[in-house]
ZATORSE-358641 format. One line per field, with one value per residue (C-alpha): y, x, z. Coordinates in nm, 3 decimals. Last residue first. Example, Ala and Ser with C-alpha at 12.3 -4.5 7.8 and 13.67 -1.06 7.14 Angstrom:
BEGIN
north = -0.106;-0.450
east = 1.367;1.230
up = 0.714;0.780
This chain:
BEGIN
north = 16.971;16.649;16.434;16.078;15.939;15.725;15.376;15.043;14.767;14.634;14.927;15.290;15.406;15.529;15.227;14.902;14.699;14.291;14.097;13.814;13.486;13.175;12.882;12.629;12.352;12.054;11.764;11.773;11.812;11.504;11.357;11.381;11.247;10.871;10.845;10.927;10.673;10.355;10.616;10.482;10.651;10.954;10.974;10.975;11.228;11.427;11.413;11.531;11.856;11.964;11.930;12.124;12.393;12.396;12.432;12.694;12.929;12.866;13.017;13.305;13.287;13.199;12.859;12.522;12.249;11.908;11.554;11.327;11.003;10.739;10.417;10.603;10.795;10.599;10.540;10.726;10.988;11.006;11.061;11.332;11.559;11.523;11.897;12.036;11.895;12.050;12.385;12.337;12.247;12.609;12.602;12.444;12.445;12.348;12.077;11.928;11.870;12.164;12.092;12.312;12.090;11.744;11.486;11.170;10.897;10.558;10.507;10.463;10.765;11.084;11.430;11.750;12.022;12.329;12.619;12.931;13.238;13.127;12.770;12.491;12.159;12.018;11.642;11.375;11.054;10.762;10.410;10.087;10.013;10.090
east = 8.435;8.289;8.460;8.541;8.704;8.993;8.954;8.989;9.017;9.394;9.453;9.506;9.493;9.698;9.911;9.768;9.778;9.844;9.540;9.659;9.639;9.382;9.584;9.462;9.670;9.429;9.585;9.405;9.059;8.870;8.804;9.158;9.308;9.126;9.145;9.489;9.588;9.567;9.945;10.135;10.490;10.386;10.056;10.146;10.375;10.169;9.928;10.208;10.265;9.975;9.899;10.244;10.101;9.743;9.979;10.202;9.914;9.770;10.100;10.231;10.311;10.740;10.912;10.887;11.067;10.931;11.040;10.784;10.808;10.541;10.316;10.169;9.909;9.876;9.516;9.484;9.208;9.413;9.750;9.573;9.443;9.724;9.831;9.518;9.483;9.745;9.665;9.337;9.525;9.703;10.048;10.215;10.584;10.606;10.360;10.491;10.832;11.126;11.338;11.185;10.899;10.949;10.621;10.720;10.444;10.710;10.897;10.863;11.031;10.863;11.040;10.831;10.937;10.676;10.631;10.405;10.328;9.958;9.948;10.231;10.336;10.649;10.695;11.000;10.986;11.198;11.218;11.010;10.733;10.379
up = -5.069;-5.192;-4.961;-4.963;-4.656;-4.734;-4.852;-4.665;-4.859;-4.819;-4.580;-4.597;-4.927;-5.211;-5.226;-5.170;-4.869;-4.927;-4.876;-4.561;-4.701;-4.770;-4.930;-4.693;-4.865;-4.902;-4.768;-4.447;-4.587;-4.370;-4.654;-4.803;-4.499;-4.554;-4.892;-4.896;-4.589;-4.851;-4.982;-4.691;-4.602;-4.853;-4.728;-4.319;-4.441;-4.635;-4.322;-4.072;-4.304;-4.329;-3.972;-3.908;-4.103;-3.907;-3.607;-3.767;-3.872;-3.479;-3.325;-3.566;-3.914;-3.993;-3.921;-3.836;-3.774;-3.684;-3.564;-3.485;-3.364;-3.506;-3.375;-3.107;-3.245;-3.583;-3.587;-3.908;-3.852;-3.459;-3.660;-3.915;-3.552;-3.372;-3.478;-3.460;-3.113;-3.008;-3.165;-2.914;-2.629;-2.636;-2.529;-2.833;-2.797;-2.479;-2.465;-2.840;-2.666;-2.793;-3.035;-3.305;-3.235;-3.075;-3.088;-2.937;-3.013;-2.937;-3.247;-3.642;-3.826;-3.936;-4.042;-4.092;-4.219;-4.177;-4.317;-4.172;-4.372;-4.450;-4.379;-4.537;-4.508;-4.646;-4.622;-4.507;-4.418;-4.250;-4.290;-4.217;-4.455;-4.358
């Protein structure tokens, strides 16, 4: 990979992420806090690492990310998606690799919006004949 910095956008439900990557030690900072602060639950850790450990790059990067908007785990798969475009856009032999294992694919599932006239995106009131 060339020396330099990158940039990508990665994106689950409501959650965007910006994700800045420069050559370093493995630091992970999110909304300036460290990636075990931000992140409480190991598992939306591991989401997170889980396009540097497909591309053997764990320590070879620092991490700079901000993200906004979704809750905890729709930011983590966000960040994800935003860490593999990276990892493309600074070395695009990685594609093959992330594209297997579905990190580039924007998850584009979202919450159904409610409808008027009844009480939920699906739910309907009670039908009564009388």
């Amino acid at each position: 990979m060339a020396e330099g910095t990158w940039y990508a956008t990665g994106k689950r439900k409501t959650a965007v992420a910006r994700v800045f990557m420069r050559p370093g030690t493995g630091q992970i900072i999110i909304n300036k806090k460290p990636v075990q602060e931000y992140l409480v639950q190991e598992s939306d850790r591991s989401t997170v690492l889980e396009p540097l450990k497909a591309a053997e790059l764990m320590d070879r990067f620092d991490l700079y990310v901000n993200v906004r908007g979704g809750g905890v785990a729709g930011q983590a798969g966000a960040i994800r998606h935003g860490i593999s475009r990276a990892l493309v856009s600074g070395d695009p032999e990685l594609r093959e690799v992330l594209k297997k294992r579905g990190f580039l694919t924007r998850d584009s599932r979202m919450k159904e919006r409610k409808k008027y006239g009844q009480p939920g995106a699906r739910a309907r009131y009670q039908y009564s004949k009388r």
